[in-house]
PyMOL Python script that loads the backbone (N, CA, C, O; Angstrom):
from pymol import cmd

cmd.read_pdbstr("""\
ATOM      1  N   UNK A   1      30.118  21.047 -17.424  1.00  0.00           N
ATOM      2  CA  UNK A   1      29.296  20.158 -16.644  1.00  0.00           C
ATOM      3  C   UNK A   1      29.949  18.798 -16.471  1.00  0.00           C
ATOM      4  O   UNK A   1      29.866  17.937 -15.596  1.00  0.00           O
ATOM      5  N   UNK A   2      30.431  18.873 -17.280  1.00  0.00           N
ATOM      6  CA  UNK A   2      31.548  17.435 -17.084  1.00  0.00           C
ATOM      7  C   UNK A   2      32.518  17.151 -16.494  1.00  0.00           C
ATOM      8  O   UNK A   2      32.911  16.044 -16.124  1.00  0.00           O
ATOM      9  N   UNK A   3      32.916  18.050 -16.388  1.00  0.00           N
ATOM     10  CA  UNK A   3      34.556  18.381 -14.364  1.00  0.00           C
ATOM     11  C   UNK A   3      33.287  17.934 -13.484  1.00  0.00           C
ATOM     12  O   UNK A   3      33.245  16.765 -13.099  1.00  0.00           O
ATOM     13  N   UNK A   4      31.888  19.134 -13.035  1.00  0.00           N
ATOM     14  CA  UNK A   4      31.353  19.137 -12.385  1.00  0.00           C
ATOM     15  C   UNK A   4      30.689  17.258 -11.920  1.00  0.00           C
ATOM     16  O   UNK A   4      30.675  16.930 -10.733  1.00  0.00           O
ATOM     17  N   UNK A   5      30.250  16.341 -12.932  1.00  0.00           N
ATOM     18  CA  UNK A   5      29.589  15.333 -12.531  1.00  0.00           C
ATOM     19  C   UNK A   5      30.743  14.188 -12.372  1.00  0.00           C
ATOM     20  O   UNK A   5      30.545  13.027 -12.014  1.00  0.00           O
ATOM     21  N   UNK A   6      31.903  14.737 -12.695  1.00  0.00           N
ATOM     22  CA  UNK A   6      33.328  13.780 -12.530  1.00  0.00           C
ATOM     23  C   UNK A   6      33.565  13.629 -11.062  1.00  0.00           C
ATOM     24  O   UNK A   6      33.590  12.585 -10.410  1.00  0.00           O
ATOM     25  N   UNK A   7      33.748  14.950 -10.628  1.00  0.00           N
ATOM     26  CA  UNK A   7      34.206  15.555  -9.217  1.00  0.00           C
ATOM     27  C   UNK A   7      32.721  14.885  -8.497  1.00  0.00           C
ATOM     28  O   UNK A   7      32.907  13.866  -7.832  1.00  0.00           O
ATOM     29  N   UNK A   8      31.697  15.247  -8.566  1.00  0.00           N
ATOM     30  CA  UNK A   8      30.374  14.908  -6.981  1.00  0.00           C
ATOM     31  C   UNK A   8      30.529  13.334  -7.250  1.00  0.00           C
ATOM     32  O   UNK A   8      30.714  12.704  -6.209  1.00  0.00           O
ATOM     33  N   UNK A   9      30.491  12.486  -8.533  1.00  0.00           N
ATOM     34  CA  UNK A   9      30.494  11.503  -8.426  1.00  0.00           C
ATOM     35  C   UNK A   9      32.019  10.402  -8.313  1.00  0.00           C
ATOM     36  O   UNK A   9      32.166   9.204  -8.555  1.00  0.00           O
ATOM     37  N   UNK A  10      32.994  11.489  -7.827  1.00  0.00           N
ATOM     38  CA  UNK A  10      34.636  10.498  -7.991  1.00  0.00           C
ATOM     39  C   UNK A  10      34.689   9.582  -8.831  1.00  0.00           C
ATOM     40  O   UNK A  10      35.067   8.545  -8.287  1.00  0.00           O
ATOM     41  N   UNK A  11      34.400   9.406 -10.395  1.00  0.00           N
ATOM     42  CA  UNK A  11      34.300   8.730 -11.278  1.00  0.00           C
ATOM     43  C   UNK A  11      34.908   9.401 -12.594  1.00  0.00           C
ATOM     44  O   UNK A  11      34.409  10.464 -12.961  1.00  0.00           O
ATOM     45  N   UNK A  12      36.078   8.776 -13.409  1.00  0.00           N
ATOM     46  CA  UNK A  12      35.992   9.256 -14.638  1.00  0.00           C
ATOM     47  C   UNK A  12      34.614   9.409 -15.263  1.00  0.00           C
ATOM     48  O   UNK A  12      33.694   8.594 -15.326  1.00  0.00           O
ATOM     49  N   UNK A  13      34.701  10.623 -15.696  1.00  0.00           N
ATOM     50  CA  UNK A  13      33.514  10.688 -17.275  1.00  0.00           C
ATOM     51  C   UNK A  13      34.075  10.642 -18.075  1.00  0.00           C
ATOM     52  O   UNK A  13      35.191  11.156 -18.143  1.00  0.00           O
ATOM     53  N   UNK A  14      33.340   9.802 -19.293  1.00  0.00           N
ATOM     54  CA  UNK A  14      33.774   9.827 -20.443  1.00  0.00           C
ATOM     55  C   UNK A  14      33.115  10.358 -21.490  1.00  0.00           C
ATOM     56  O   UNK A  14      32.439   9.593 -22.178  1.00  0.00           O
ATOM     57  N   UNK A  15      33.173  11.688 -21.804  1.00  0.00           N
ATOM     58  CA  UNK A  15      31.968  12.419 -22.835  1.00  0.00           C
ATOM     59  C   UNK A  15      32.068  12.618 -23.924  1.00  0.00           C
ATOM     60  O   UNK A  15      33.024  13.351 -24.176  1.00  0.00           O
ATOM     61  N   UNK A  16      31.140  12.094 -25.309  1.00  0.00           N
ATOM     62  CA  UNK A  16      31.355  11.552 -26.642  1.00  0.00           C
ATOM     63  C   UNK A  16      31.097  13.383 -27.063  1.00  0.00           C
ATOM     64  O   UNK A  16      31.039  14.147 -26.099  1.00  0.00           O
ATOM     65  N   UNK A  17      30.966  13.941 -28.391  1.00  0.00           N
ATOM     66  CA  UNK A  17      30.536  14.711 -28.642  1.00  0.00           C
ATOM     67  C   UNK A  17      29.156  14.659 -28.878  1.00  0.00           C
ATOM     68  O   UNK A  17      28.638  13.545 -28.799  1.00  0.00           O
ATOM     69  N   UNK A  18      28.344  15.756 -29.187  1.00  0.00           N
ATOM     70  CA  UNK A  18      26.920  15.596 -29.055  1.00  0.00           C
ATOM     71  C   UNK A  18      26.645  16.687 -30.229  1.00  0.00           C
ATOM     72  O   UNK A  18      26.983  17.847 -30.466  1.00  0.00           O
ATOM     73  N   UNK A  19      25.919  15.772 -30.776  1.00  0.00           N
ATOM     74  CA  UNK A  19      25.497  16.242 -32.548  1.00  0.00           C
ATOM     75  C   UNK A  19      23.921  17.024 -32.434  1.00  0.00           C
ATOM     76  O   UNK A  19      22.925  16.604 -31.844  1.00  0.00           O
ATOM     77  N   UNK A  20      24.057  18.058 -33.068  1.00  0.00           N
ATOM     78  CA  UNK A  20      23.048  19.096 -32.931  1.00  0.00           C
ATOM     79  C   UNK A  20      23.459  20.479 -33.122  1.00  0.00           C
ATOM     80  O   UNK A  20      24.578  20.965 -32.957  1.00  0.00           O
ATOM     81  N   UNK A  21      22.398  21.026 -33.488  1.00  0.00           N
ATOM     82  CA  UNK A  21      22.894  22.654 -34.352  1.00  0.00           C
ATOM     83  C   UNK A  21      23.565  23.315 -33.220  1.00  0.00           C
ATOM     84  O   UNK A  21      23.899  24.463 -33.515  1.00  0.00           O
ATOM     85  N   UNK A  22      23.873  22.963 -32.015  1.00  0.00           N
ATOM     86  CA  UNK A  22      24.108  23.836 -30.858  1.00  0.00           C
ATOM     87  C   UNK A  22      25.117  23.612 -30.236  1.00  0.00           C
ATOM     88  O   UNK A  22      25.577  24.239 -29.282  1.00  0.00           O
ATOM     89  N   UNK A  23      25.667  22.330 -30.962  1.00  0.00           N
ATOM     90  CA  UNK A  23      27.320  21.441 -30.336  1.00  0.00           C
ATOM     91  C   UNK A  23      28.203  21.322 -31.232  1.00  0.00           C
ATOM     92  O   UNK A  23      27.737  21.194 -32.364  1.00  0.00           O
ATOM     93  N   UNK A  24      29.388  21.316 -31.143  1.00  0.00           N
ATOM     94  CA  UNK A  24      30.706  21.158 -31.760  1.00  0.00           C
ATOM     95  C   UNK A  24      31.241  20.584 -31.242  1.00  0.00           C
ATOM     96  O   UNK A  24      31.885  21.217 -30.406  1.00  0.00           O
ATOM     97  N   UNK A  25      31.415  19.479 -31.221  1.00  0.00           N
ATOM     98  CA  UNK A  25      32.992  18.423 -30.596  1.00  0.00           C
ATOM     99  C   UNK A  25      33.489  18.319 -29.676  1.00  0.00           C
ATOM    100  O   UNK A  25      33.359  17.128 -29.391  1.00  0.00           O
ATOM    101  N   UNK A  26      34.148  18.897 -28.764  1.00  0.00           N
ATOM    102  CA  UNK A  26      34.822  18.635 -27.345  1.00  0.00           C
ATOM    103  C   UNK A  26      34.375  17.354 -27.220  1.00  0.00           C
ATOM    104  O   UNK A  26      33.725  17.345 -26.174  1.00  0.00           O
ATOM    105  N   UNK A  27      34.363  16.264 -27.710  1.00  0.00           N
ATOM    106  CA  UNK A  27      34.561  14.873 -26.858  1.00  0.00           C
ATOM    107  C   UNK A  27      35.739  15.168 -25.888  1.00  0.00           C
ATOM    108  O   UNK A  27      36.756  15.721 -26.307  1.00  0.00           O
ATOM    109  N   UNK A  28      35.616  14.849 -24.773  1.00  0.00           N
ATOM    110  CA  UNK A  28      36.474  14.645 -23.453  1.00  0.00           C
ATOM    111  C   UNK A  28      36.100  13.319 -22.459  1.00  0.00           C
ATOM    112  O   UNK A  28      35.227  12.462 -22.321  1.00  0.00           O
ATOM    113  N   UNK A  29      37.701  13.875 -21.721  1.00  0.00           N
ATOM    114  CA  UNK A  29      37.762  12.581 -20.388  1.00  0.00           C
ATOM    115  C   UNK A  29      37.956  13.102 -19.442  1.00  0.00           C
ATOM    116  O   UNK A  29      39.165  13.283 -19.294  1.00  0.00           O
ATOM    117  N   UNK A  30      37.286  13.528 -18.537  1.00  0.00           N
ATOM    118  CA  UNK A  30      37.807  13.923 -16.970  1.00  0.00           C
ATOM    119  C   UNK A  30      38.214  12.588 -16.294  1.00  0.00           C
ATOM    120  O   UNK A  30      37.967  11.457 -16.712  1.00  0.00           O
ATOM    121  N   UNK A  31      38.851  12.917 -15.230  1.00  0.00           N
ATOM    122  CA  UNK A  31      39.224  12.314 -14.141  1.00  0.00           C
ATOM    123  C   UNK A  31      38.514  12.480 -12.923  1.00  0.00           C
ATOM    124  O   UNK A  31      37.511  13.173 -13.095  1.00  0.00           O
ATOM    125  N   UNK A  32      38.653  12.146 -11.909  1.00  0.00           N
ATOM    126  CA  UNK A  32      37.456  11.914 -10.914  1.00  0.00           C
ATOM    127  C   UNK A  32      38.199  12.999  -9.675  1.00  0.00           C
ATOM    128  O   UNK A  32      37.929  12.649  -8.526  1.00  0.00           O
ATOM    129  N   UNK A  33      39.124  14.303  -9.805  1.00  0.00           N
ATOM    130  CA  UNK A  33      39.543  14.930  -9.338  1.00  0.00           C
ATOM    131  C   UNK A  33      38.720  16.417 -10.770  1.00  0.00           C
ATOM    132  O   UNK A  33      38.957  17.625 -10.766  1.00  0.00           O
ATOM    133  N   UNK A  34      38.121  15.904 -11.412  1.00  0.00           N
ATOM    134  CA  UNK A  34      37.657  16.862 -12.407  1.00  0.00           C
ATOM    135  C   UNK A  34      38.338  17.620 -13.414  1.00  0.00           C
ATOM    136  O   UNK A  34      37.979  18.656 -13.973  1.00  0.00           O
ATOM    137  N   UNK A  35      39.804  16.661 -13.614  1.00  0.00           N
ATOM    138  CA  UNK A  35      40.979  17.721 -14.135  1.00  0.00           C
ATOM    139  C   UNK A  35      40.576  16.812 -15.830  1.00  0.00           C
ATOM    140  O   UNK A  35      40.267  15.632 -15.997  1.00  0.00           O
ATOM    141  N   UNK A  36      40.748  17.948 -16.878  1.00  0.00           N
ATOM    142  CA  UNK A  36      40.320  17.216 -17.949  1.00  0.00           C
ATOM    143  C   UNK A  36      41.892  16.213 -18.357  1.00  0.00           C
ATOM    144  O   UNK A  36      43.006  16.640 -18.051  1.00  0.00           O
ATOM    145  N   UNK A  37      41.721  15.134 -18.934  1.00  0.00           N
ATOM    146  CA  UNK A  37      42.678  14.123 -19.574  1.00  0.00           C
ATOM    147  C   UNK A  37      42.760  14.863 -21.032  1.00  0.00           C
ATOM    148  O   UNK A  37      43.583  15.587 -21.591  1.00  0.00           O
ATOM    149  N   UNK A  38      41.524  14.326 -21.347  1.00  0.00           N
ATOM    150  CA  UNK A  38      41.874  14.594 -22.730  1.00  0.00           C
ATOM    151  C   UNK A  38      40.282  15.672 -23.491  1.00  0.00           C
ATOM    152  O   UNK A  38      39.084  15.473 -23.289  1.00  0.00           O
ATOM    153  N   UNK A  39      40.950  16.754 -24.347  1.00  0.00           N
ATOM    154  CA  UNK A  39      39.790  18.001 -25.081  1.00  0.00           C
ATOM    155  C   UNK A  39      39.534  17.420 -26.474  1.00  0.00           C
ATOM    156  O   UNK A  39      40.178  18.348 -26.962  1.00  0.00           O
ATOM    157  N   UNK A  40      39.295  16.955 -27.179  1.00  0.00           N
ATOM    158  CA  UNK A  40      39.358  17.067 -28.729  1.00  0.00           C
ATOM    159  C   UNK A  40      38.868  18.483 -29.317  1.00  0.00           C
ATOM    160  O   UNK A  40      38.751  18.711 -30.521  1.00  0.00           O
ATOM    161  N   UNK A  41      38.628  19.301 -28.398  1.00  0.00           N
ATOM    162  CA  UNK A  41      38.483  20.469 -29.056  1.00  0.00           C
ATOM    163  C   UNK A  41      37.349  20.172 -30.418  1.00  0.00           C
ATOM    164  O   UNK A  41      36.509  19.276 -30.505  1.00  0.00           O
ATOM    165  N   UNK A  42      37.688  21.310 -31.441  1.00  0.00           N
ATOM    166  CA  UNK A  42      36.607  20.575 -32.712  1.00  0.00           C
ATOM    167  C   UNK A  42      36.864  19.908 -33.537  1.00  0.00           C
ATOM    168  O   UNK A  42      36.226  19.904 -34.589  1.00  0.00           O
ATOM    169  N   UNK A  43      38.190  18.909 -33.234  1.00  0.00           N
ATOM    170  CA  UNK A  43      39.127  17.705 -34.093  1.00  0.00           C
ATOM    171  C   UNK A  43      38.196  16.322 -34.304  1.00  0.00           C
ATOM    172  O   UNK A  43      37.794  15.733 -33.301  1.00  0.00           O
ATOM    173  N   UNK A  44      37.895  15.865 -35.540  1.00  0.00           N
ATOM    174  CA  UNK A  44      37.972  14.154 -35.487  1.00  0.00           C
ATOM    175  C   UNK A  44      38.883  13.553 -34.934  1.00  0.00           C
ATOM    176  O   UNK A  44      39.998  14.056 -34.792  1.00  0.00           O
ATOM    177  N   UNK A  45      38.551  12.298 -34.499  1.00  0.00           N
ATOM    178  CA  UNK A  45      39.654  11.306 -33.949  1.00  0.00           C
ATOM    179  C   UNK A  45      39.398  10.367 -32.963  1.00  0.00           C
ATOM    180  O   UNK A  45      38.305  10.197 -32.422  1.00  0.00           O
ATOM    181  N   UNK A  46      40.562   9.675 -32.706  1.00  0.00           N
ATOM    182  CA  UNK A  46      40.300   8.880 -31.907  1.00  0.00           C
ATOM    183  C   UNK A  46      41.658   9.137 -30.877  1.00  0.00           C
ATOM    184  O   UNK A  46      42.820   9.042 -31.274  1.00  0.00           O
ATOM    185  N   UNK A  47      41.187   9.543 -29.225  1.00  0.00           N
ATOM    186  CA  UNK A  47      42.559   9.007 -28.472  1.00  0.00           C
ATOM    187  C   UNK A  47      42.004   8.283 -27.140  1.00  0.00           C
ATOM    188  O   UNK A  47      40.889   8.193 -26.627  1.00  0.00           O
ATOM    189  N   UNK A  48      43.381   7.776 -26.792  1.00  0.00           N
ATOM    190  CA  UNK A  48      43.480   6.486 -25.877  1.00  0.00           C
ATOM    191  C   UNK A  48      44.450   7.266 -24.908  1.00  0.00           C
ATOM    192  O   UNK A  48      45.501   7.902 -24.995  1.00  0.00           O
ATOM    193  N   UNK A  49      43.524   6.873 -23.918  1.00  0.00           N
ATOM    194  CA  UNK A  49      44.220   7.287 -22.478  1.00  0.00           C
ATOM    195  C   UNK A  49      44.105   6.571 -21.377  1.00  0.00           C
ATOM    196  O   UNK A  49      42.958   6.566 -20.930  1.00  0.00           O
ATOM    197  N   UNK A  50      45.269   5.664 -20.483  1.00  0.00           N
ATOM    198  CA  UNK A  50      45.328   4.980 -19.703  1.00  0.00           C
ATOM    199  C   UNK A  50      44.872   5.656 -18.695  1.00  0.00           C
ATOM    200  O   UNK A  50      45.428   6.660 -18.250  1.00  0.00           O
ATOM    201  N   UNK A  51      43.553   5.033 -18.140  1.00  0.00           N
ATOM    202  CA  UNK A  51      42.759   5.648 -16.463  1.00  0.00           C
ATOM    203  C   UNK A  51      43.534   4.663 -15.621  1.00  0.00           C
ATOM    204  O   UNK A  51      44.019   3.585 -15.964  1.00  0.00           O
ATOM    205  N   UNK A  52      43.545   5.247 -14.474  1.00  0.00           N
ATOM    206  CA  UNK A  52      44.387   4.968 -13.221  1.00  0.00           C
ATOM    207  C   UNK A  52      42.744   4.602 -12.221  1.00  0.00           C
ATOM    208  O   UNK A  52      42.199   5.569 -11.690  1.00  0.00           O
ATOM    209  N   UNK A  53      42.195   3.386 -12.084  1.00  0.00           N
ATOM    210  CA  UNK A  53      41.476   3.053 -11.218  1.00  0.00           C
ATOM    211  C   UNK A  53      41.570   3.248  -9.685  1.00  0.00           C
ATOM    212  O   UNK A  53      40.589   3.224  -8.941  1.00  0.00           O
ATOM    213  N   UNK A  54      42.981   3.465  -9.248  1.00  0.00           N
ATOM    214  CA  UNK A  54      43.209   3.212  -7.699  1.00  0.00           C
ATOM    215  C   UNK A  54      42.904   4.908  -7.504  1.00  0.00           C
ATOM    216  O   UNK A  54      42.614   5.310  -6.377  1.00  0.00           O
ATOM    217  N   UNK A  55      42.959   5.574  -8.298  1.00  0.00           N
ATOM    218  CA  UNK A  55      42.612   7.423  -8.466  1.00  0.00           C
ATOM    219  C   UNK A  55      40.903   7.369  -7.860  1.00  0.00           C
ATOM    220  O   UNK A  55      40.552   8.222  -7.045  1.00  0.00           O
ATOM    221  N   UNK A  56      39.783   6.150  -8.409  1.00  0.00           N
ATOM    222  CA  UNK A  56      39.141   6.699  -7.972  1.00  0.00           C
ATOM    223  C   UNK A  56      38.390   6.696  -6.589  1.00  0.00           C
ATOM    224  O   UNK A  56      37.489   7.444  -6.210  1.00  0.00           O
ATOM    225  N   UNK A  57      39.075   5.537  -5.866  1.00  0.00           N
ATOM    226  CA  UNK A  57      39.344   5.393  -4.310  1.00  0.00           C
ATOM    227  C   UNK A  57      39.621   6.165  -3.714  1.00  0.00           C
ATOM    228  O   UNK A  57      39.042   6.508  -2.683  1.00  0.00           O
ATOM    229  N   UNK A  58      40.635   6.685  -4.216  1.00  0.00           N
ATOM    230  CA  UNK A  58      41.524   8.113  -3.359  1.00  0.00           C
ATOM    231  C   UNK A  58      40.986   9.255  -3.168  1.00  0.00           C
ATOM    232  O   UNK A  58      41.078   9.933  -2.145  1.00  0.00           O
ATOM    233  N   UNK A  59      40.083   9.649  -4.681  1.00  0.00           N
ATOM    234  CA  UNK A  59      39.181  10.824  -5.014  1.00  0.00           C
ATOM    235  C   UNK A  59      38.208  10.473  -3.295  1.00  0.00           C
ATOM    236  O   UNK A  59      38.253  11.210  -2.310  1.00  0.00           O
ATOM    237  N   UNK A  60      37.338   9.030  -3.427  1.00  0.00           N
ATOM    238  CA  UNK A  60      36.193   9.044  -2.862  1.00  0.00           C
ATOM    239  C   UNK A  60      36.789   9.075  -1.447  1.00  0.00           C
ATOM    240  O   UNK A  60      35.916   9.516  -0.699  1.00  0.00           O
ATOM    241  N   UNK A  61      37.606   8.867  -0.952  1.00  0.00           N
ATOM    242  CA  UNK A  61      38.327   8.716   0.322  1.00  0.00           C
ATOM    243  C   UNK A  61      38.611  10.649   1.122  1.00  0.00           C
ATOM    244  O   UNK A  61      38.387  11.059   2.260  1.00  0.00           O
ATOM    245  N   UNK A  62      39.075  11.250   0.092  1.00  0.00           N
ATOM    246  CA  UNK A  62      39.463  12.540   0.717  1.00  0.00           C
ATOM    247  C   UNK A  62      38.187  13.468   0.377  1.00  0.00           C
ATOM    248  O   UNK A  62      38.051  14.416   1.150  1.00  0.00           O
ATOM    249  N   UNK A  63      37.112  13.336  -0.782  1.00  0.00           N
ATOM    250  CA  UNK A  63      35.844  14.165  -0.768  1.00  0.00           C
ATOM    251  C   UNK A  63      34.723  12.929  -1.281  1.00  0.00           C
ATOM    252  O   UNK A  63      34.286  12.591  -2.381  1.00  0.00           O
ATOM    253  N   UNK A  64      34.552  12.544  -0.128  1.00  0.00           N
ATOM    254  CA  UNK A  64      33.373  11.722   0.445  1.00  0.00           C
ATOM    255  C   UNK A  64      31.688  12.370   0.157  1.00  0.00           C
ATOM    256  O   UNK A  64      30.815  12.087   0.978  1.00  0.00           O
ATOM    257  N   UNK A  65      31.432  13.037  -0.780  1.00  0.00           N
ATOM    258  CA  UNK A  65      30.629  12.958  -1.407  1.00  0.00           C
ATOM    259  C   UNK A  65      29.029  12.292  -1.639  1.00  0.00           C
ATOM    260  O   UNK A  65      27.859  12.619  -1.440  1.00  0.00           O
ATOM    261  N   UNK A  66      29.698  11.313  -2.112  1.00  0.00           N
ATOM    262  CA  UNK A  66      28.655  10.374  -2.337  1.00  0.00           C
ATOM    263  C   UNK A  66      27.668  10.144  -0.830  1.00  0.00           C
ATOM    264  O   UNK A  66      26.450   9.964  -0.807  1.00  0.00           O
ATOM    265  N   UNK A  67      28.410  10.200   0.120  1.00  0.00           N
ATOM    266  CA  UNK A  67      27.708   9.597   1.845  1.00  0.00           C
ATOM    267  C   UNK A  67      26.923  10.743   1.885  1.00  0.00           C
ATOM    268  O   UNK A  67      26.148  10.685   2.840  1.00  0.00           O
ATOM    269  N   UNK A  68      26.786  11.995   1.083  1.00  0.00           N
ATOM    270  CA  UNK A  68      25.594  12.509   1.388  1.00  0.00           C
ATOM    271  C   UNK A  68      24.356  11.854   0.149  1.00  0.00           C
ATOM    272  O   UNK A  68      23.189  12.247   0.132  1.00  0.00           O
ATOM    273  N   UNK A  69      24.733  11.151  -0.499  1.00  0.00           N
ATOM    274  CA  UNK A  69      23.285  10.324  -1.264  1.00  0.00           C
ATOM    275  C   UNK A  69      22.154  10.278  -0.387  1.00  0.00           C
ATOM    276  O   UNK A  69      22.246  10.220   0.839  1.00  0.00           O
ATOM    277  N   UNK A  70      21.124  10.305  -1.015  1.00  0.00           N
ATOM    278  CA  UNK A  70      19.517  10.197   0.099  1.00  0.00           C
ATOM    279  C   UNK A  70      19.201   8.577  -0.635  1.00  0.00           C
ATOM    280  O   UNK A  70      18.559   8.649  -1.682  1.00  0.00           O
ATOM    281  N   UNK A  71      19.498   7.490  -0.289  1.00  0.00           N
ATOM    282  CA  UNK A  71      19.556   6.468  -1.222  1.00  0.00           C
ATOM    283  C   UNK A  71      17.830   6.372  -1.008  1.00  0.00           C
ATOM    284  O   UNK A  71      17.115   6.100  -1.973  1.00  0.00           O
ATOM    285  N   UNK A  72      17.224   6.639   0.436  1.00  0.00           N
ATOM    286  CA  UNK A  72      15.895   5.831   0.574  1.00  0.00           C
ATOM    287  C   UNK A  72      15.022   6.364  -0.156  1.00  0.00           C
ATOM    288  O   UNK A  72      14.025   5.744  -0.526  1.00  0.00           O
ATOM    289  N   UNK A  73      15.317   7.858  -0.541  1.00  0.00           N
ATOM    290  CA  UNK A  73      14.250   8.331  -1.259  1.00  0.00           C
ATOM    291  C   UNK A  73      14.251   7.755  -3.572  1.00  0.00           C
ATOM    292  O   UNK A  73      13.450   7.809  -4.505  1.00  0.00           O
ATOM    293  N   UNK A  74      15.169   7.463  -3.425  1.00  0.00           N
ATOM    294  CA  UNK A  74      15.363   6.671  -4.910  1.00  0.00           C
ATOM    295  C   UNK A  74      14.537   5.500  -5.441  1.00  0.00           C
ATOM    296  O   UNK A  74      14.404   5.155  -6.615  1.00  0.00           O
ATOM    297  N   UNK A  75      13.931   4.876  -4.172  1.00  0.00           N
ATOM    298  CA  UNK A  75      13.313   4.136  -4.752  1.00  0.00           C
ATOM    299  C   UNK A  75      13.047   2.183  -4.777  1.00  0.00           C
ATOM    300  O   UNK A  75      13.662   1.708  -3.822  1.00  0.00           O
ATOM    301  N   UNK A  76      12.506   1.358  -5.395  1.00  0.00           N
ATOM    302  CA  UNK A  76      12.951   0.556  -4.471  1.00  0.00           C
ATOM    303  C   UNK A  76      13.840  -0.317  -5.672  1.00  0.00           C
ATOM    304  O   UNK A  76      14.377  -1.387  -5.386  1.00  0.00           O
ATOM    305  N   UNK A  77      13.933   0.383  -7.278  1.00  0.00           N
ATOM    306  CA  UNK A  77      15.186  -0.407  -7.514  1.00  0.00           C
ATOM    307  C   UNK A  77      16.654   0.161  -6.914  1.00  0.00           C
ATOM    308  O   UNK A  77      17.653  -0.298  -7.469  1.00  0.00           O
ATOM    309  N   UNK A  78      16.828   0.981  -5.985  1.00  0.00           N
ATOM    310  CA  UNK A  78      18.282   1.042  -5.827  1.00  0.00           C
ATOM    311  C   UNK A  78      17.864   0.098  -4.583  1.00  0.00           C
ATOM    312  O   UNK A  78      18.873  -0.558  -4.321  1.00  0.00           O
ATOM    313  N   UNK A  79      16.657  -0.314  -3.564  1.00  0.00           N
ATOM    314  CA  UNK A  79      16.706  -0.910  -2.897  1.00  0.00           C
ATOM    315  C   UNK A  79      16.800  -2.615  -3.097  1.00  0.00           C
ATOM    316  O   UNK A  79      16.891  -3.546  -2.298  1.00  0.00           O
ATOM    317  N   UNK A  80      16.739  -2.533  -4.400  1.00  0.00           N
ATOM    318  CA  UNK A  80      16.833  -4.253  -4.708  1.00  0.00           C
ATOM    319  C   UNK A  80      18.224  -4.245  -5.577  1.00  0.00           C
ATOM    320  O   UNK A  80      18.409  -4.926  -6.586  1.00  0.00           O
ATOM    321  N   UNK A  81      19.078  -3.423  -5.042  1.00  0.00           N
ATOM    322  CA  UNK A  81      20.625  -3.364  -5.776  1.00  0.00           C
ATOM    323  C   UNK A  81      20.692  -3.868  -7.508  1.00  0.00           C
ATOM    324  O   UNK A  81      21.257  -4.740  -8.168  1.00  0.00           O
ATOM    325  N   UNK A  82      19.607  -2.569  -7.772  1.00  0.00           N
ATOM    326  CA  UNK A  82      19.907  -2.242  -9.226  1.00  0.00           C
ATOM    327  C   UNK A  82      20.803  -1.331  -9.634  1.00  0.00           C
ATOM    328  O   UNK A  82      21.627  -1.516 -10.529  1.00  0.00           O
ATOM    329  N   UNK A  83      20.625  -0.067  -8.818  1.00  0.00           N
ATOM    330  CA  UNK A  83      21.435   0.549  -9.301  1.00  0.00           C
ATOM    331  C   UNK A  83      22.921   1.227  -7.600  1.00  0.00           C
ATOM    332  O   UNK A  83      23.266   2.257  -7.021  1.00  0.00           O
ATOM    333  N   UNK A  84      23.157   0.013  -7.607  1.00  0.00           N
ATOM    334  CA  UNK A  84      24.206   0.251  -6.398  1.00  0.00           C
ATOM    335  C   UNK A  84      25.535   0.282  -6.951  1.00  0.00           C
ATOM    336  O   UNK A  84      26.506   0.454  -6.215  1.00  0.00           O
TER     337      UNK A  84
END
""", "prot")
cmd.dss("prot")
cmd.show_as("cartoon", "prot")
cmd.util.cbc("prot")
cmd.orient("prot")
């Protein structure tokens, strides 16, 4: 699910692991083309990975995405540029 909300939204995700009888670790980093950076698989740790910002222009430029948003139906804090 995390390629998936990288890719519709052309945005790195950055996903921590998630603690619960039903999760194990994979903290990850997609890229905004949905390709994973980095797996931790079921490792502790910590890694550092330089994101390339001008990547996510490029993403939004060739799958334009987002221009199908329904912004009017959201509400009127995205209309008072809360969440723009």
């Amino acid at each position: 699910m995390v390629r998936a909300r990288a890719l519709e939204n052309g945005c790195y995700v950055i996903a921590p692991d998630q603690v619960g009888n039903i999760y194990i670790g994979h903290s990850m980093i997609v890229d905004p083309f949905g390709r994973i950076l980095i797996d931790m698989g079921e490792r502790q740790g910590l890694e550092i990975v330089d994101l390339d910002l001008s990547l996510v222009g490029e993403v939004r430029e060739k799958l334009p995405l987002l221009k199908n948003r329904r912004a009017d139906i959201y509400g009127s804090a995205v209309l008072a540029g809360k969440f723009s």
